[in-house]
C-alpha positions as CSV (number, residue, x, y, z in Angstrom):
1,X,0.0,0.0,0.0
2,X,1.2,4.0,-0.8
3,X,2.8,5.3,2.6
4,X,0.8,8.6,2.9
5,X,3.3,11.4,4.6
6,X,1.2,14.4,6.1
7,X,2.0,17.4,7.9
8,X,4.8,19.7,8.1
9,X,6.3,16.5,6.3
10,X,4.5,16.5,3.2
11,X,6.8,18.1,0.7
12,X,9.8,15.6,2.0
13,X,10.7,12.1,0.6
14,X,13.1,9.4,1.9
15,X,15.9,9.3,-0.3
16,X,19.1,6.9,-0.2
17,X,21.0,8.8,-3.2
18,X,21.1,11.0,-5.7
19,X,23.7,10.4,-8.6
20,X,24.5,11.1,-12.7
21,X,25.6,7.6,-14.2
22,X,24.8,6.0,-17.4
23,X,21.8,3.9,-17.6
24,X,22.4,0.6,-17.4
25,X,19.3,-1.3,-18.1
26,X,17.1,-1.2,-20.7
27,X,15.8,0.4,-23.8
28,X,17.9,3.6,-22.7
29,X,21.4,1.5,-21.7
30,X,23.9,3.5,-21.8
31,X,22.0,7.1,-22.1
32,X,23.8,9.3,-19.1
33,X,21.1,9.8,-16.6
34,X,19.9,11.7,-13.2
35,X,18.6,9.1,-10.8
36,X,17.1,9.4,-7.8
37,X,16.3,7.0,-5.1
38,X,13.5,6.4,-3.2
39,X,14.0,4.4,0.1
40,X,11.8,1.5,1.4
41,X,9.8,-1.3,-0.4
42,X,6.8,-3.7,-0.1
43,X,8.9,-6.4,-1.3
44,X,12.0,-8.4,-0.3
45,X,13.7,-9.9,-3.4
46,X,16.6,-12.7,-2.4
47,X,18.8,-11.0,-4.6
48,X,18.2,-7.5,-4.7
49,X,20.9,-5.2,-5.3
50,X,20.0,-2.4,-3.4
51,X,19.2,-4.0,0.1
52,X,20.4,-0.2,1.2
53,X,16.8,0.8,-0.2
54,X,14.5,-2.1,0.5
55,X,15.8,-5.0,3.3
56,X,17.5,-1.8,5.2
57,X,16.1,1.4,4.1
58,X,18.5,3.8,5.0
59,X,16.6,7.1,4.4
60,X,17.2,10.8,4.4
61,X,14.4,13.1,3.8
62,X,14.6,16.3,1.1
63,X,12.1,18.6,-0.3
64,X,10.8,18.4,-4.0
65,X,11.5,21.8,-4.4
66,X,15.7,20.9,-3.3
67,X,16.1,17.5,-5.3
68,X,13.8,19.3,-8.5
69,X,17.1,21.7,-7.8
70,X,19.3,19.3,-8.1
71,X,17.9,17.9,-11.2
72,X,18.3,20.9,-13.4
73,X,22.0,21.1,-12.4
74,X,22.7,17.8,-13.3
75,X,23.2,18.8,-17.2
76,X,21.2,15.9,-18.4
77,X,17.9,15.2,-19.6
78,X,16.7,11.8,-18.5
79,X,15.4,11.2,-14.9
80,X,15.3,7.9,-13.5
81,X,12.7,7.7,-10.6
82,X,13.8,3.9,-9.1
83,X,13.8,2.3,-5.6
84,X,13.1,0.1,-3.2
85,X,9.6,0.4,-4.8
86,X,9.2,4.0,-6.1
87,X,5.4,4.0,-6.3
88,X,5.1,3.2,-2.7
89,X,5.3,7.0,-2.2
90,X,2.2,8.7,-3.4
91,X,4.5,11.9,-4.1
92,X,6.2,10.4,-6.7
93,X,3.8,11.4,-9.1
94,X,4.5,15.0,-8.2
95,X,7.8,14.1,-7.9
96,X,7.4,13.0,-11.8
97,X,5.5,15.7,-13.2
98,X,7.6,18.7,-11.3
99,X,10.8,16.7,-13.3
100,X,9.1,16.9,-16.5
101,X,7.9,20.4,-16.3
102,X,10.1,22.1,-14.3
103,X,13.5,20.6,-15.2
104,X,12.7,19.7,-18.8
105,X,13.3,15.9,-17.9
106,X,12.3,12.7,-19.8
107,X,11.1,10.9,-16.8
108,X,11.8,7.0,-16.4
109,X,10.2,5.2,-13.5
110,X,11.2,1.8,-12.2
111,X,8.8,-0.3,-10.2
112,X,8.0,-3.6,-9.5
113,X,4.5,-3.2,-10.7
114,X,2.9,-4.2,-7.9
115,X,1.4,-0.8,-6.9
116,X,-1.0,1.1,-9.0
117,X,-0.1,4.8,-8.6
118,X,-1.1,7.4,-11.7
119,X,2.0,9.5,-12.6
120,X,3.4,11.1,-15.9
121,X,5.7,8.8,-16.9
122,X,7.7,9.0,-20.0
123,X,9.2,5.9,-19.7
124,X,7.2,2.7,-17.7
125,X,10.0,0.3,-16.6
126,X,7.8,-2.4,-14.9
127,X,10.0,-5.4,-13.4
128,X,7.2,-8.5,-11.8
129,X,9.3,-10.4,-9.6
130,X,8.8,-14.6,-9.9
131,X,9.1,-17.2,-7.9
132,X,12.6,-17.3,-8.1
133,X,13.0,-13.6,-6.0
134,X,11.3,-15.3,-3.1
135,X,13.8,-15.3,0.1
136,X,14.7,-18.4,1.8
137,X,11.7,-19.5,3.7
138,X,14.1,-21.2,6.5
139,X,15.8,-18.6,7.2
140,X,13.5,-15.3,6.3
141,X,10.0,-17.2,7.4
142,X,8.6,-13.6,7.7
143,X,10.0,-11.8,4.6
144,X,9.4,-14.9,2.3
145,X,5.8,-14.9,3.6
146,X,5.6,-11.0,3.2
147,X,7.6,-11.2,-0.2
148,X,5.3,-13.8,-1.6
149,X,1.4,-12.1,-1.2
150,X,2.7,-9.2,-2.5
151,X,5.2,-9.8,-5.8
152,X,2.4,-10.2,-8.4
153,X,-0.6,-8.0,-8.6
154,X,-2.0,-8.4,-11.8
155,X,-4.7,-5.8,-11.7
156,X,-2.1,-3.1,-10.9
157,X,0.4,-3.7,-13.4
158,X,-2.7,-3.9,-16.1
159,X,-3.7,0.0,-14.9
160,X,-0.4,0.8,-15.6
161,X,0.3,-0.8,-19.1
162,X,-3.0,0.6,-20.1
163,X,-2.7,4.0,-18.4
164,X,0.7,3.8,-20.1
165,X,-0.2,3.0,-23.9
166,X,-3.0,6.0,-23.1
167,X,-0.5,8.4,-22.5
168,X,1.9,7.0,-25.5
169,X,-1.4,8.0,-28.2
170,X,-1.9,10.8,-26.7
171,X,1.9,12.3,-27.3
172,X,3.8,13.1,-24.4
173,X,7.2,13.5,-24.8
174,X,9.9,11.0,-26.3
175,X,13.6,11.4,-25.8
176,X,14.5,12.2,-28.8
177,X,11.8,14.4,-29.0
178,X,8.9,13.0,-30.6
179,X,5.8,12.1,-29.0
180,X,5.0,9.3,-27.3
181,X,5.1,7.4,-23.8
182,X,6.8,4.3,-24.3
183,X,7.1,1.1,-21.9
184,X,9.3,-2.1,-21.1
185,X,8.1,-4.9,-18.8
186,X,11.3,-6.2,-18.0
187,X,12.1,-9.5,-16.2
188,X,14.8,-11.4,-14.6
189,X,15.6,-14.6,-15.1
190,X,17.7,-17.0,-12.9
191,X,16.9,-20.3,-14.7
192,X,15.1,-21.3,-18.0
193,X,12.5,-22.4,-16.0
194,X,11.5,-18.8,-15.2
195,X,10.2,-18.9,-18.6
196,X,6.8,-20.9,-18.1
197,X,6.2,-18.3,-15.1
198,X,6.7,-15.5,-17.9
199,X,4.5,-16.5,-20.2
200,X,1.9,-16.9,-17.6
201,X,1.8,-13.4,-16.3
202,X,1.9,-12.1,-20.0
203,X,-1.3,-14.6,-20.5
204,X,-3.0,-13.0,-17.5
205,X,-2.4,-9.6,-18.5
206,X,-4.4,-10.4,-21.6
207,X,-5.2,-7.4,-24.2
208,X,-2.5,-5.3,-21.5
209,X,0.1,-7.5,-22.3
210,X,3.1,-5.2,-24.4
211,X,4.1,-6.6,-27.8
212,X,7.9,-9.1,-28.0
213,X,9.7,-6.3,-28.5
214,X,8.8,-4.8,-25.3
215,X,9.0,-7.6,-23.1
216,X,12.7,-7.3,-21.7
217,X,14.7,-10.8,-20.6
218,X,17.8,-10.3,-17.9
219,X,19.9,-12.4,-16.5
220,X,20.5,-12.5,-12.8
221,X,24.3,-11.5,-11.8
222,X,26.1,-9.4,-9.2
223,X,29.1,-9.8,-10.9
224,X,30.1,-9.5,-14.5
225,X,31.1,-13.4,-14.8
226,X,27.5,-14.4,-13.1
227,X,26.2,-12.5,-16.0
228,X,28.1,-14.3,-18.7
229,X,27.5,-17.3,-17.6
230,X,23.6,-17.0,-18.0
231,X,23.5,-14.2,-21.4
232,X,23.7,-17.2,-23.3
233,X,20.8,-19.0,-22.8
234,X,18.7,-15.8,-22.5
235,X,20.1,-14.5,-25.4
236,X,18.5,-17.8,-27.5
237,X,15.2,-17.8,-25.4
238,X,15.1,-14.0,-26.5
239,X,16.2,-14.6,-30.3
240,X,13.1,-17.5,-30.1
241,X,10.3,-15.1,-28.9
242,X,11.3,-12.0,-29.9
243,X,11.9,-10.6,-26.6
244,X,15.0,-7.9,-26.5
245,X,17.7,-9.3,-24.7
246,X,18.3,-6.4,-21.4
247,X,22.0,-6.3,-20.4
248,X,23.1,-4.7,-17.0
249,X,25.7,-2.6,-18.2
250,X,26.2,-0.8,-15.0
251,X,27.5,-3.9,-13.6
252,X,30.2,-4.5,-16.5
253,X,31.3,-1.3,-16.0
254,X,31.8,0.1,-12.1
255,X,30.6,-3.5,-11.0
256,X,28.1,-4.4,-8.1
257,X,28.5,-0.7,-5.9
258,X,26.2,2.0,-5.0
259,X,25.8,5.6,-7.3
260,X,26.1,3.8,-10.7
């Protein structure tokens, strides 16, 4: 569910870290970037890479008005809104549409999907978690049990594919300038059995389901070798189906460490 924030508080959001890098993920890999992340999140993926923003949050709160600031200084156009679970914060959306008005930005948002929160996005980056994201049940009883009635929320992610494919023929803003909101549903894979789960939650999103060349297949690595070792298997199931093969190019380059 959102986390509401009232009061004298209302204009401030938890924020782990600000940083330019290049994108690494993606239909925009490799596209230098503003990020800006949001700390906490309703889910508690066994391998997630930012445990800092989700497992732990560590969280500082700022103003819009300071990181919208911070944002036009940066010297770059695309914003990435990411998390923890960005859409947990019902601000975001402000936080999205000060970005695009205000600093000029093409505004990329990563979530889980899992939440159904309307906000201008340029860019949907929608990432369902499987089965395989699921903590160990042993030794994380509670998070595993958390983790699992909350990863897939079908009706949610459908609002937001649809809402998104609205926005995208009606003509808001493309990076390179023409019109057009655009979307990925991007997933990561562990093991070719991950791909019978796939298919299924593209099957239950029915008519909301994106097109092959918008579904996005990744393989799971913290390091560049764990990466290797899986592309090429991913790379065939993604030549087979059409899908577009994702690489995590921040990890090639600066490895598995925080601002990048």
């Amino acid at each position: 569910m959102p986390i509401p924030v009232e009061g004298d508080r209302a204009e401030e959001q938890p924020i782990d870290e600000t940083f330019v890098s290049v994108q690494g993920e993606g239909k925009l890999a490799g596209v230098p970037s503003w990020f800006v992340r949001l700390s906490g999140c309703n889910l508690r993926c066994a391998w997630c890479d930012t445990p800092y923003a989700s497992w732990t949050p560590e969280k500082m709160t700022r103003s819009l008005d300071d990181l919208i600031a911070e944002a036009r200084r940066a010297s770059v156009r695309p914003a990435v809104v990411t998390g923890g679970e960005p859409l947990l914060f019902p601000r975001c959306a402000e936080l999205c549409a000060r970005l695009r008005s205000e600093a000029g930005m093409h505004v990329t948002v990563e979530t889980a999907g899992t939440i159904d929160l309307d906000a201008p996005i340029d860019l949907l980056s929608a990432s369902p978690k499987l089965s395989t994201s699921a903590p160990d049940a042993v030794a994380f009883p509670r998070e595993h049990a958390m983790h699992e009635a909350r990863r897939t929320n079908i009706p949610a992610l459908r609002a937001l594919l649809e809402r998104q494919r609205a926005r995208g023929a009606g003509g808001i803003g493309g990076i390179g300038g023409a019109g057009g909101a655009d979307l990925q549903l991007k997933f990561v894979a562990c093991a070719q059995d991950d791909l019978e789960e796939i298919e299924a939650i593209l099957d239950a999103l029915g008519d909301a389901a994106p097109g092959p060349s918008d579904v996005l297949l990744m393989p799971e690595g913290r390091t560049p070798q764990e990466l290797a070792a899986r592309a090429p298997w991913v790379v065939n199931e993604c030549l087979s189906r059409g899908w577009r093969y994702c690489p995590r190019l921040h990890i090639v380059l600066f490895g598995n460490r925080r601002g990048t």
